[in-house]
C-alpha positions, -999 to +999 in steps of 0.1 A: -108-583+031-096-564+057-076-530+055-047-515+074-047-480+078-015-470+089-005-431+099+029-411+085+050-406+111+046-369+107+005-371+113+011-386+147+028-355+164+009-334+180+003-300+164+009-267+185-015-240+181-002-210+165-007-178+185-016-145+167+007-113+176-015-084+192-010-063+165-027-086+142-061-085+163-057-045+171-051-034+134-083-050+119-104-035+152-085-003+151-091+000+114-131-005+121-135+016+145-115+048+121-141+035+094-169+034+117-162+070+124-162+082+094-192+070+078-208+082+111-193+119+114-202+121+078-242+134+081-225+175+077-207+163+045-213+181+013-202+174-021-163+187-031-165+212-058-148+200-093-115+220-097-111+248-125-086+223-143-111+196-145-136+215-156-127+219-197-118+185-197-155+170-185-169+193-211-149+177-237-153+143-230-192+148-224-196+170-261-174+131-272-197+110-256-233+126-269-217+131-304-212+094-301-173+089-314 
């Protein structure tokens, strides 16, 4: 039994390839290259200090955490 395979009108017309912008290939590489960057200038980081106002409050939850509330 034979079978006819027939196409929508809309499948027959040929499809245009969509072009990016520039900006949408340049922010991705731009973006790499700033991460890139950092994680390589970062072999003279040190470790940030904990403010004064954090300080009390890391005690307190630490003192809740080993009392085990």
């Amino acid at each position: 039994m034979p079978t006819v395979f027939r196409r929508s009108p809309a499948a027959r017309v040929p499809r245009r390839r969509a072009r990016l912008p520039w900006w949408a290939v340049a922010l991705p590489v731009i973006s790499f290259v700033a991460l890139l960057a950092l994680v390589a200038g970062s072999s003279r980081a040190s470790a940030a200090g904990v403010p004064q106002s954090l300080g009390p409050l890391l005690e307190i939850l630490a003192r809740i955490v080993r009392s085990g509330a």
